[in-house]
N, C-alpha and C positions, 0 to 999 in steps of 0.2 A: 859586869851586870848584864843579865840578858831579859831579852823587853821581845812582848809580843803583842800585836796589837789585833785583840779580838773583837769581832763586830757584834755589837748589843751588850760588850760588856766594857766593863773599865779596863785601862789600861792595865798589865799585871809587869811585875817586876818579881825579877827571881835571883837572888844574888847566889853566883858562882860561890863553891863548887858543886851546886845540885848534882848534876851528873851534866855532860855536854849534849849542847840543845843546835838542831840545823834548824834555820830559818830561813824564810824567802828570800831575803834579802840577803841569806850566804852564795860567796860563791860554790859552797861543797851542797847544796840544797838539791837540785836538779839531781845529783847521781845517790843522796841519798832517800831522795823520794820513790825511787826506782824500786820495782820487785820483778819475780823473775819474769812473769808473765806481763810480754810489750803491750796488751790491748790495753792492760791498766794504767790508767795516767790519774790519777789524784794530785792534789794538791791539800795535804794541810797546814797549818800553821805551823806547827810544829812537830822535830823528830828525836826523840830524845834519848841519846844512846844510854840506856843502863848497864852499871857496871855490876850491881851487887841487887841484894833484896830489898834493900832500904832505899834505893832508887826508883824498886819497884810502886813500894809503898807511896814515896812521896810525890810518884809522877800519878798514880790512880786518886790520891786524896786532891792532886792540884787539877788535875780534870774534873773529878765531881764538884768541888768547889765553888767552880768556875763554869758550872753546866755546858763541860765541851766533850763532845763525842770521841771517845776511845778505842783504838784499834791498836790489836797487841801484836806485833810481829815475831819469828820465832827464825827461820831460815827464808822466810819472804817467799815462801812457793804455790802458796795455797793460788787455785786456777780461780776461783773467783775473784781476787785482792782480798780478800778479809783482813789481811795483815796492813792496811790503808786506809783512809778515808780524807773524803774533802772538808776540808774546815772544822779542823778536829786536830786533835792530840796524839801519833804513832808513838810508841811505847814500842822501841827496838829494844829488842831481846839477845838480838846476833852477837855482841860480845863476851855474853853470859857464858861461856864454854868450856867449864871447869865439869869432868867426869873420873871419876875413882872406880874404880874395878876393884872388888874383894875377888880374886880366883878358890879360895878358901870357902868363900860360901855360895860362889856362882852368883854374884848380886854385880850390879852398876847403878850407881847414883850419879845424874847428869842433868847439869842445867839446861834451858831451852834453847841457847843459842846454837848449842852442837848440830852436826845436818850428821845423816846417817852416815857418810865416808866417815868421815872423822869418829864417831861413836865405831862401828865396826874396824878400824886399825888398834882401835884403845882395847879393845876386845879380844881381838883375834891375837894380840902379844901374849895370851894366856890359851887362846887357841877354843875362845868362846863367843856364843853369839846372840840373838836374840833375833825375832819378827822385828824386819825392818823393811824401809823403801827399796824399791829396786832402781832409782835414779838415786845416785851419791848425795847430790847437792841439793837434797830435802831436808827441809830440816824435820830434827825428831819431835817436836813438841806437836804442830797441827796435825802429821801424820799420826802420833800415838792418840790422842784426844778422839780424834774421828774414826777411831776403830783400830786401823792398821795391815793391810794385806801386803806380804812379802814369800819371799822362797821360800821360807820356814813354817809358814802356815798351816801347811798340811798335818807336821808333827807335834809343831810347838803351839801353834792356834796364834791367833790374832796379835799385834801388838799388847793392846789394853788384857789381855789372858795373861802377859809377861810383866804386867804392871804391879808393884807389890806395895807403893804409897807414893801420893804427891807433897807435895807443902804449895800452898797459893795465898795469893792475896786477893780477898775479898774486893766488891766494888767499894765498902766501907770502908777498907786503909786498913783490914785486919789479916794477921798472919796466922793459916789455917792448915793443920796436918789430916790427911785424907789415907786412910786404908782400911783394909776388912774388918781391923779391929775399932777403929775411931772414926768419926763421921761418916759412916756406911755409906749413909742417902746420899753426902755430898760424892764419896768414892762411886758410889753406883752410875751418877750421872757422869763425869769426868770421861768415865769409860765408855768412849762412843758418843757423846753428849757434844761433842767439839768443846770451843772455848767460852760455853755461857755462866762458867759458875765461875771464875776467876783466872788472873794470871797464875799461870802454875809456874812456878819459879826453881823445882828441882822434881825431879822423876829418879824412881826407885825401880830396877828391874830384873827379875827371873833370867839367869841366862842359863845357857846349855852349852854342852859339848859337842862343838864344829871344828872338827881340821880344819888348817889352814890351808888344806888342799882338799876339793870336792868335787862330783863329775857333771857338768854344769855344759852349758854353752847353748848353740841353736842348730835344729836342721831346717833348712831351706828346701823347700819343694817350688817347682813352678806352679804358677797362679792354676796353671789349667788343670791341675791334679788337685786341688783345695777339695772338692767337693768326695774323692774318692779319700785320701790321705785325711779326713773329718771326719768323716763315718769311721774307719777305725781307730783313731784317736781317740774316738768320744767310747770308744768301747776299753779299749787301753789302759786309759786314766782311772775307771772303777775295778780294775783288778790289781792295780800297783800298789804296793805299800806307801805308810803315809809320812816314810824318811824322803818321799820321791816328790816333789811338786812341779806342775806344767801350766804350761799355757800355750796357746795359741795363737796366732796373731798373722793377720794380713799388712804389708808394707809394699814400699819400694825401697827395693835392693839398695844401700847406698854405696857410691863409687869410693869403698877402701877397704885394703887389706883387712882380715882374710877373705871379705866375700872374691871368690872369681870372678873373674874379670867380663865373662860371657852371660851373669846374669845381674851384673851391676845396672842398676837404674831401672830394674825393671820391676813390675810389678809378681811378687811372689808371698808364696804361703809358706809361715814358719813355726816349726814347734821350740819352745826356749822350756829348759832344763836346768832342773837342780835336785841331785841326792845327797846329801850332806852326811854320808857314812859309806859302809865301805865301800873302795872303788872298784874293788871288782863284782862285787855285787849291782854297783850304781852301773858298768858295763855290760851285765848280762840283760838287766831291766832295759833298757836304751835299747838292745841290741832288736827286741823285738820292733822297735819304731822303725829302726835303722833297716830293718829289711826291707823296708818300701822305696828304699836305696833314693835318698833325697842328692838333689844337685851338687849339694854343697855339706857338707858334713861338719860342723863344726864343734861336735861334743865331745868332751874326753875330761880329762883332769887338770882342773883349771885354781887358783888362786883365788881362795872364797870371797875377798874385798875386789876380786876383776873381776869376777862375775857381778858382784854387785853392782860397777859402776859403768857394767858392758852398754846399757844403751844411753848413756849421758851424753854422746855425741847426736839423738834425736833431740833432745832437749836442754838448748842452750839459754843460757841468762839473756834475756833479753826477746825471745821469741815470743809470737805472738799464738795466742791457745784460748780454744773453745774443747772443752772437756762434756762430754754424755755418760751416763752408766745406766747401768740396770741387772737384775738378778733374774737366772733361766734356770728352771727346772728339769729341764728335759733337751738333750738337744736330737732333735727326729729331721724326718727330710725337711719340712715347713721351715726350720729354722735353719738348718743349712744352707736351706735359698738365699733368705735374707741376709743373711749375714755374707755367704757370696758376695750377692747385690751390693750391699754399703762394701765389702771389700775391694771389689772394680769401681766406685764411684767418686773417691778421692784423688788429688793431682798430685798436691803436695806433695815431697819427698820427707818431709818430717812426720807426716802424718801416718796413725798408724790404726787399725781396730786389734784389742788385745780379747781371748777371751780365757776368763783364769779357770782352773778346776779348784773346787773350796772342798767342801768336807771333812773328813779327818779328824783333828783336833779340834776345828773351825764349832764343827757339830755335835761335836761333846759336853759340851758348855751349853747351859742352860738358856731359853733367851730370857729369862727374870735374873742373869744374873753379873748386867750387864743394859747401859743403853742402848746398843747393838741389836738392832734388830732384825738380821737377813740370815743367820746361823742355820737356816733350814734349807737355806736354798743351795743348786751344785754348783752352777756358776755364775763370776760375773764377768759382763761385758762392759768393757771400756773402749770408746770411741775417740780416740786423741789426735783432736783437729788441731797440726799445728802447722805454721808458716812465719816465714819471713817477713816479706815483703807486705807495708799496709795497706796498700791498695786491692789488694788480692783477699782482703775478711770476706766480703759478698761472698765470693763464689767457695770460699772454705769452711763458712758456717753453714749454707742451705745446703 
C-alpha cells in the first residue's frame, strides 16, 4: 500500500500495483527526484514511474483529483526543470521506451521515455534518421514539443516538421489521437506549443535517408581569428546546400583527445559540421572553410550516432546550467562585436555560445502551420552557461 501525506488534503491511499511510487521517506527518493540540470532541487511528494498509458491515465486523474500540481518528465533535461515540481505529483515518463521503426514506410513510433541516443541507434540499424538533439542524453518528447533544432534542420526542417501524429492524455483522464487529419487545433498546438495540451504518451515520425556514415565533426580556430574566420562563415553558410548544416560556436578547448594538446584549455572559435550525403561532395563543401587552415581539423567521415553524441561530454547529468537564446537576422560587424564580447567573457570550461544557421527546410514551412513561431529568422543563438561547482552560479549567471 503506498500512502502519501498531502497538506490541505486528506490523507490518500493507493493500493499497489498502480505503477511504483518514490516518496520522501524512500531511500531511492533523493536520486529519483534528480534531473539533469544541478541548479534544480524540487522536492515533491511524489514520483511515479509509468510503465504503460494507463499509468499515464491514472496518475493525471489522481492529481487532478486531489488538486495536486503536475509535472511530466520525459528524459529529465529540460534547463528550466519543467520535468519537476515542489509539492506536486512528477509523472516519470523515462521507462516508457518502447520505439518500432517501419524502414518500409520511413516512419518510427516512439514513446517519451526514449532520449535521442537510443531513438537514433533504433534508426540508424535501417540507416535512417530524423531532426533530433545534438546532446544524446535528451530525451525526445520536450525536445520535439518545443520545436526541435538538430543537424538535420537545414534539409529535413524542424523536429515537429517530422511529426506525423501524437496520442495524449488529456488533463481530464482522456486518451486523445492528434494529426493533420484528426484534432488539427490540438496537432497545431503540440507542434512548438511545449507540454500544455497533455501528456503525449507516443510520437509518430517522418524519417529519411542517412548513412550510417556522414562528414561531420569541428574546426577549431584560435579565439583571436573569430572575428576574421565569422565574416566568412556568415558568408559560407548562405551559399551551401541545405544537405549541409553548421554552427558556430565559442568555448574552451577541453583537455582530450582529439583536440591537440597545444590548444587544450584554452579559449577558441569553432565551426561544427554535418552533411548527411555524399562524402565527397560533404569534402569539397567543407573544403572551402577548411582553407582558412583551422588549428585543429577535426572533420571528415564520421559515424552519424558519434557525431551526435560528440558534445555530451560538455553536458554531464548532474551539471549545473543557466541557458539564453534568441533569433538574429543579420550577422554584420555590430554583431560580431557582441557575440566576441560574450565569447571572451565566460570561465567555465563547460560553458559554451552556439550560434546555429536555420533556414532551408526551417523556412519553408509556413509560420500558421505550426506553433513555431521563429521560421523566418537565419539564426539562433544559444548561450550555454554551465558549471560544476555551486558556489561558482554568481559569477556564471551575470
Amino acid at each position: 500500500m503506498s500512502r502519501i501525506n498531502v497538506p490541505s488534503v486528506k490523507v490518500i491511499h493507493y493500493a499497489d500495483p498502480f505503477c511504483p511510487w518514490s516518496l520522501p521517506s524512500d531511500p531511492s527518493y533523493d536520486e529519483a527526484r534528480r534531473v539533469w540540470n544541478g541548479v534544480i532541487d524540487k522536492r515533491p511528494l511524489a514520483i511515479v514511474k509509468c510503465k504503460d498509458e494507463e499509468d499515464v491515465v491514472n496518475t493525471v486523474n489522481y492529481a487532478r483529483e486531489n488538486s495536486l500540481l503536475l509535472a511530466t518528465r520525459g528524459g529529465g533535461h529540460s534547463v528550466a526543470g519543467f520535468g519537476t515540481c515542489d509539492n506536486g505529483v512528477v509523472l516519470d515518463l523515462s521507462e516508457m521506451k518502447k520505439i518500432v521503426v517501419d524502414p518500409s514506410s520511413k516512419t518510427a513510433v516512439a514513446q517519451p521515455g526514449l532520449t535521442w541516443g537510443e531513438f537514433d541507434r533504433a534508426t540508424q540499424e535501417h540507416a535512417l534518421a530524423t531532426t533530433g538533439g545534438v546532446i544524446s542524453t535528451t530525451g525526445i518528447a520536450g525536445f520535439t514539443l518545443g520545436g526541435g533544432v538538430g543537424r538535420l534542420v537545414r534539409k529535413h526542417g524542424l523536429t515537429i516538421d517530422n511529426l506525423l501524429s501524437v496520442e495524449l492524455v488529456t488533463a481530464e483522464g482522456k486518451k486523445v489521437k492528434a494529426s493533420a487529419e484528426q484534432n488539427q487545433d490540438l496537432f497545431w498546438g503540440v507542434k512548438g506549443g511545449g507540454g500544455n495540451f497533455g501528456v503525449v504518451t507516443r510520437f509518430e515520425y517522418k524519417l529519411h535517408q542517412v548513412d550510417p556514415v556522414v562528414f561531420g565533426g569541428l574546426l577549431i580556430f584560435p579565439f583571436e581569428r573569430a572575428e576574421e574566420v565569422l565574416k566568412v562563415y556568415g558568408e559560407w553558410v548562405r551559399s551551401v546546400p541545405d544537405e549541409l548544416s553548421a554552427l558556430s560556436l565559442f568555448l574552451i578547448a577541453p583537455p582530450i583527445p582529439p583536440i591537440p594538446q597545444h590548444i587544450q584549455g584554452k579559449r577558441v572559435f569553432a565551426i561544427g559540421l554535418c552533411y548527411a550525403d555524399d562524402l565527397e561532395e560533404g569534402a569539397r563543401l567543407v573544403s572551402l572553410i577548411k582553407a582558412l587552415n583551422p588549428a585543429a581539423d577535426l572533420a571528415g567521415p564520421i559515424p552519424y550516432t558519434v557525431l551526435q553524441s560528440m558534445f555530451d561530454a560538455s553536458a554531464p547529468r548532474g551539471i549545473n546550467a543557466y541557458w539564453k537564446s534568441l533569433y538574429l537576422d543579420e550577422l554584420d560587424k555590430n554583431v560580431i562585436g557582441t557575440l566576441i564580447q560574450a565569447g571572451s567573457s565566460f570561465r567555465s570550461p563547460f560553458t559554451h555560445l552556439d550560434l546555429i544557421y536555420l533556414e532551408g527546410a526551417v523556412k519553408r514551412k509556413g509560420a500558421e502551420e505550426s506553433a513555431f513561431q521563429h521560421r523566418d529568422k537565419r539564426f539562433l543563438v544559444h548561450m550555454n552557461g554551465n558549471w560544476m561547482n555551486k558556489q561558482e552560479e554568481t559569477e556564471n549567471i551575470n
